[in-house]
N, C-alpha and C positions, 0 to 999 in steps of 0.2 A: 243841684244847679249845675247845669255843663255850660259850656263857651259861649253857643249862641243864646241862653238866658242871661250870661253876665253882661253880653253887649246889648240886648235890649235892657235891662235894667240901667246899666251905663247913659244907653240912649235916652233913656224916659228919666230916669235923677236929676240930669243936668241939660236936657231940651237940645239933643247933639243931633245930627243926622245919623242916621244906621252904620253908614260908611266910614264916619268919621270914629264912633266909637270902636269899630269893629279892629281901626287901624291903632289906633288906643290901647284894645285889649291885646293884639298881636305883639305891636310892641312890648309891653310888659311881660308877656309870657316869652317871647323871645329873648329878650336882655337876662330875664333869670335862668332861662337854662342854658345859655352862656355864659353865666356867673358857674353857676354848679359844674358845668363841662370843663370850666378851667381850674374848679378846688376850690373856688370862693364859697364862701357859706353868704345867706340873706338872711336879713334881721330886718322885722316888721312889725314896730313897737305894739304891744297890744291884743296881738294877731301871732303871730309866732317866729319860732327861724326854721331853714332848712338851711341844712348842714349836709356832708359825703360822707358816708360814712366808710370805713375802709373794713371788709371781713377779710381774713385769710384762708386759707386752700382746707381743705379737709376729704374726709373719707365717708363717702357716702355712699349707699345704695341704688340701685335700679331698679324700681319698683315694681317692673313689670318680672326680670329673672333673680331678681336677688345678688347680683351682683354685684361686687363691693367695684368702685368707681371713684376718683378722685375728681373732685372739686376744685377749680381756679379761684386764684384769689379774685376778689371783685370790690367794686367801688358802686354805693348805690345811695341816692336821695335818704334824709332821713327827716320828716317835717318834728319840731317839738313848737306844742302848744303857748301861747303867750297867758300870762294871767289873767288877761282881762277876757278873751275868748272862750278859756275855760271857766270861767265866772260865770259866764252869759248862757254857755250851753248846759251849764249845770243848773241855773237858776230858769232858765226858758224864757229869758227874754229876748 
């Protein structure tokens, strides 16, 4: 499913205008990745959390010459699965 199937399903669940759901879905996807951008982690009871996850710097390759190359530390999304979602996609309902 990508964005424009979540705002018509949005649209058509609850009898919304297109516009309306479309501002709906923006806002949600905007507000969390302004949570994430500031360090906040989200919890979605059911559904899961995303949390940031913090890697540090390391020594890595270039895969095109083989050269050894350092890696910056980085900060990156990490989604973990809720119980109940993993139930459902285990069981395929």
């Amino acid at each position: 499913m990508n964005k424009s199937e979540l705002i018509e399903a949005l649209s058509q669940d609850i009898d919304l205008p297109h516009r309306e759901a479309a501002a709906i879905t923006n806002t949600i996807i905007e507000t969390m990745t302004e949570a994430l951008a500031k360090g906040d982690s989200i919890e979605i009871r059911g559904f899961g959390s995303f949390v940031i996850k913090n890697y540090g710097s390391y020594e890595g390759r270039n895969p095109k010459t083989g050269e050894k190359i350092k890696v910056k530390p980085k900060k990156l999304p990490f989604f973990k699965v809720g119980k109940d979602l993993r139930e459902q996609v285990n069981t395929g309902k």
